[in-house]
Structure formats: C-alpha cells, structure tokens
N, C-alpha and C positions, 0 to 999 in steps of 0.2 A: 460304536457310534455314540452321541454324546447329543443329549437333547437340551436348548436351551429356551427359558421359558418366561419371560417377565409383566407381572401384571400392575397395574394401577388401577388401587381401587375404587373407583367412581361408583355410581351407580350401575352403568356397564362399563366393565375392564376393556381397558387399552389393551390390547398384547403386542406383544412379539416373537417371532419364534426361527430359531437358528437350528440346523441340523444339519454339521456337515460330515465327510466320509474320510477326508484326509489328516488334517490335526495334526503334521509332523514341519509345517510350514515351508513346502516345496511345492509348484505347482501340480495342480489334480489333472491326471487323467480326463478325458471325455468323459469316459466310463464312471468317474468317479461325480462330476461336475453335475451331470444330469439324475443321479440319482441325492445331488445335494436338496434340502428341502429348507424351505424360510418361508417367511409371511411374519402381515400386519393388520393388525383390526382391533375389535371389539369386541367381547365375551359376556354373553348373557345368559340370565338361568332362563330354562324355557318353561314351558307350560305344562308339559308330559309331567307325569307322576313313574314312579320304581320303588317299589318297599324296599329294598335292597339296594338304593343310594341315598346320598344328604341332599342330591342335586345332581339336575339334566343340565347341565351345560351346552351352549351352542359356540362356536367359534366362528365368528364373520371376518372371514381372510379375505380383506379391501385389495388388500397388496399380496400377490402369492406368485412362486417365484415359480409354481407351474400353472398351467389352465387349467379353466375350470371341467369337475369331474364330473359335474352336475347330482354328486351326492353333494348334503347337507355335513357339515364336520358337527358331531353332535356324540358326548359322551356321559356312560352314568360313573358321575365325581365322588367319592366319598373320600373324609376326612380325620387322618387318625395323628394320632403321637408315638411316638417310641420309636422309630429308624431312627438308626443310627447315622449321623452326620460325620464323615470320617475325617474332612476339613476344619469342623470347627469342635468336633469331641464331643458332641451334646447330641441330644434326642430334639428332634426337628419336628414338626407337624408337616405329615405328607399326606397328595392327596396322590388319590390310586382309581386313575380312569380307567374304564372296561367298554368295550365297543355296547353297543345297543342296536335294535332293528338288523340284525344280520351280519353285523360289524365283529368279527375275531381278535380281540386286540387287546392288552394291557398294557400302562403305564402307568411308572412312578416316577411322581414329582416331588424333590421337596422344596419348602420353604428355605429361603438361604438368608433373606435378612426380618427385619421384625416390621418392615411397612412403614416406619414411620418417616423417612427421607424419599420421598417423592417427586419427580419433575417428568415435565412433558415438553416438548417441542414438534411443531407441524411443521411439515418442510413448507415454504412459499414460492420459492424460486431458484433461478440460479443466471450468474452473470458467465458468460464464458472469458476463457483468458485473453491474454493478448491489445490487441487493439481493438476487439470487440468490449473491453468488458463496461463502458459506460452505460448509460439509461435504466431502465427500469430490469427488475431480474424476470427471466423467461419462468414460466409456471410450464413445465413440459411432463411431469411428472408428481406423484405422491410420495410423502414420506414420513416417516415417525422415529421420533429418538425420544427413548425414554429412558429413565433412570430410578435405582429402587436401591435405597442406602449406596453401597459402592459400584453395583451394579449399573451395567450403561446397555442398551439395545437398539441400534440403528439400522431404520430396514428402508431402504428407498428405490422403490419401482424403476419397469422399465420406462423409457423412455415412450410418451403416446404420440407426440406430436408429430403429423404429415411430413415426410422424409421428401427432398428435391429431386430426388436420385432412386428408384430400382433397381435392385442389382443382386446377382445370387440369388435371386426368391425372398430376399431379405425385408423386400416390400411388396403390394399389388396394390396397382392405382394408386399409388402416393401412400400410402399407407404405410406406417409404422409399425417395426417388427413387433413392439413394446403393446399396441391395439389389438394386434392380432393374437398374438399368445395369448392374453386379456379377456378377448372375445368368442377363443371358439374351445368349442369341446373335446376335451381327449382323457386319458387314461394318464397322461404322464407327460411332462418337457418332450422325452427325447420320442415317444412314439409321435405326438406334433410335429417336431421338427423333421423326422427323418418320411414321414408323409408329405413335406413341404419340399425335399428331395436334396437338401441345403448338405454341401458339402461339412466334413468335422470342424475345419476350420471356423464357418461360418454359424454352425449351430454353438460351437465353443464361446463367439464372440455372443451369438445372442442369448445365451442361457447367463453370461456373466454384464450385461448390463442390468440386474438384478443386484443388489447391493445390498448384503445385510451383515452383519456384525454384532456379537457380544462380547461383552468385556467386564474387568473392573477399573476402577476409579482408585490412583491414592496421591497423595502430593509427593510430587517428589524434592528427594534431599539433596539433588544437583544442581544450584544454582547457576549451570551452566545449562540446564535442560529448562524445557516449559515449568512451571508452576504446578502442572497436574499432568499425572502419565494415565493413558486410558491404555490399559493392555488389551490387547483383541487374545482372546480365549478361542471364538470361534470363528468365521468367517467364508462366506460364499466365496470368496477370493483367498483361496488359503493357503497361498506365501505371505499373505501381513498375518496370521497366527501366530500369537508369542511378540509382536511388535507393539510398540506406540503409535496408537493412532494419530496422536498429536508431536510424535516423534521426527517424521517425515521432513526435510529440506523447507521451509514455508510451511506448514502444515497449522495451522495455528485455529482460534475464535475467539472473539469478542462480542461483547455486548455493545448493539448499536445506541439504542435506548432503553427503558424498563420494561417493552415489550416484545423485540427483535434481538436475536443473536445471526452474528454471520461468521460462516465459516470459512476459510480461505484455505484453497486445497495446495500442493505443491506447485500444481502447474500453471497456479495464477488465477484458476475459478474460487468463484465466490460463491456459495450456498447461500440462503438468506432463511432462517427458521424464525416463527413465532413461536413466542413464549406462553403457552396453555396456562400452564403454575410453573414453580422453580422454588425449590425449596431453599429456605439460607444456606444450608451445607452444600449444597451444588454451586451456589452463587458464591461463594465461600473459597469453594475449592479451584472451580474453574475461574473465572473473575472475580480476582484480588484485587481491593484497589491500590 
C-alpha cells in the first residue's frame, strides 16, 4: 500500500491524505474499499514535549473517510535528510512518525517537492446536472483541494444533507448516510456499516460517496487534450487510477472570478470551490489565458 500525504504550510497545515489498497485501476473489492483510508484537515504541533522527537503533531481529520475512533491522531515527528528518493535520485528530507501514548506504529514520509508552489481551494457548493442545475450551488458537503508544486490532493466528504427517502438502513429519520458515519463511534467503516446490517451493495455505495484523490499536475503536449493533465496516482474510486482527471467526456474548470473556480464534472454537475491562495504556476497551468 502506498501512503499519500500533502501539506500547506500555514501556520497550521492543511492536509490531505489518500491510502488506497488496489492501485492496478480495476474496481476494488468490498474487502478492499473498506479498508481504503483518506482524510482532510489541519495539522498542528501540540503542546506535549518527547526528548526523542523535533515535534508532537496532532492531525484534525474534519473530513475522514471512516468514523470517528474517538482516539486523538497524534504522532512523535522527527526530521532527517539522507533517504534516498528513488523518483527524483536525490536525498529528500523525511519525516519518520512513531506512534506515542500506547500507539505501535512507524511511518516514512518523504518530502516530494520544495514548498514553494502552493494553492488551496474550499469546496462551496455544487449545482446538480440536468435541468436542475440553475440558482445558487447546494453546500451539502466539505471539501479540500490542494496543490504543492505538481502535486494535486482532492478530498470531498460524504454527503450530510437530510435524504427524502430511507431505504436499506441507508438513512434513519431523514438522516443522511454521510451525518451518520460522521457522528458515531466505531473502530472502522466496515465494523459501522455491517452493525447498521446494510447489505454489500449498499455499504459499497456508501463507503464510496467519500471522494478523495492524489495526483500530479503537468501540461500537456496534446493540443487536442485539456491544457493540463492531472493524473490520479491514488484514488478512493480506483478505476480512475492511472487516468486524467480532467481527461473525462466534459470533465473540465475554470475560473469564475479571481476568487471562485468551478468545476464542471462529465455528467453535467458543476462544483463551485473558493480560492484560499493560488499560486501563478497553478494559475498558469490550469487557467491559461
């Protein structure tokens, strides 16, 4: 499995994070879907001290693509040089988390570009297709896209907004599948769902209105294609692995004004994302004038 990880450095770090199981771009198994991992938030050093780290990191997963565990994500970070970078042939700065308070766990992360091309995007809204799609865009959900040199990380929640229809266990009381995984406590997606009693099908569908993606970013040299190809590397949905996310039949973005970008999916929806920052080279790459 393949860990993906991007940060913007603010004061506290934006993240995103993609972890999937399949990677050969065929659809996943159940088996495989529910033990997929993603999330979006913000990354702060905390307060605890460790002789033995440079920094306590905390990870605040806003968007997680399971419910909550009711532990804290919290690791001791430290910072070194000299891994080898097998992609780019140089020595990287990585950082090497180790669980803390009871926690079993190591990871290595390396740095993949140098920080200085940076952009953010808040998801706002979204218009549905069809003969729906006029008036103002529905806010039914959260979302984050963010970008770090060629790098691109797009994580967008379940859906929270009151469903007209129960059906399968899929809702209670009007209640949205997308609230409920959100709000209660479990060990994992699939031990939630299979306590909710939801046939494969139906947990399949609700573990995959979770949306996340990593990629890179480069222009492409087919002036029969878009202007920029964003390849998805990783993907909650992993038959678009190895694709263009802006490859798609319509699949397209633009920039509304110098604050809003909208995105316009195949099947006729329109996303509507503010613009946090945007760096020239992103603006550059993706809107050319």
């Amino acid at each position: 499995h393949t860990h993906t990880h991007t940060h913007t450095h603010t004061h506290t770090h934006t993240h995103t994070h993609t972890h999937t199981t399949q990677g050969d771009g065929s659809e996943a198994s159940l088996a495989a879907v529910l033990r997929t991992r993603a999330s979006g938030g913000t990354t702060f050093e905390s307060s605890g001290k460790d002789d033995d780290a440079d920094a306590i990191l905390t990870w605040v997963c806003d968007l997680d693509y399971h419910p909550p565990s009711g532990d804290a994500d919290v690791g001791a970070c430290n910072f070194e040089r000299g891994l080898r970078d097998s992609e780019r042939k140089a020595d990287v700065v990585t950082m090497i988390e180790t669980g803390i308070d009871g926690m079993d766990y190591r990871e290595v992360w390396l740095k993949r570009d140098d920080g200085r091309a940076q952009s953010a995007l808040v998801f706002e809204g979204e218009h549905p297709g069809g003969e729906a799609a006029g008036g103002e865009p529905e806010k039914n959900r959260e979302g984050l896209w963010l970008m770090s040199g060629p790098y691109f990380s797009y994580v967008l929640d379940r859906n929270k907004k009151a469903e007209k229809k129960s059906g399968e266990g899929l809702t209670e009381s009007g209640e949205a599948i997308g609230a409920r995984i959100s709000s209660e406590t479990a060990s994992s997606l699939g031990v939630l769902l299979n306590q909710w009693g939801l046939s494969e099908a139906a947990q399949h569908d609700a573990a995959l209105q979770f949306e996340s993606e990593f990629g890179i970013m480069k222009k492409s040299e087919d002036h029969s294609t878009p202007t920029a190809i964003l390849q998805v590397l990783h993907s909650t949905h992993s038959s678009r692995e190895g694709h263009n996310r802006l490859g798609s039949c319509g699949h397209s973005v633009r920039m509304i004004d110098d604050s809003h970008v909208e995105e316009r999916l195949a099947d006729g929806r329109k996303r509507h994302w503010r613009i946090a920052f945007l760096h020239e080279d992103h603006r550059a790459l993706l809107f050319p004038k």
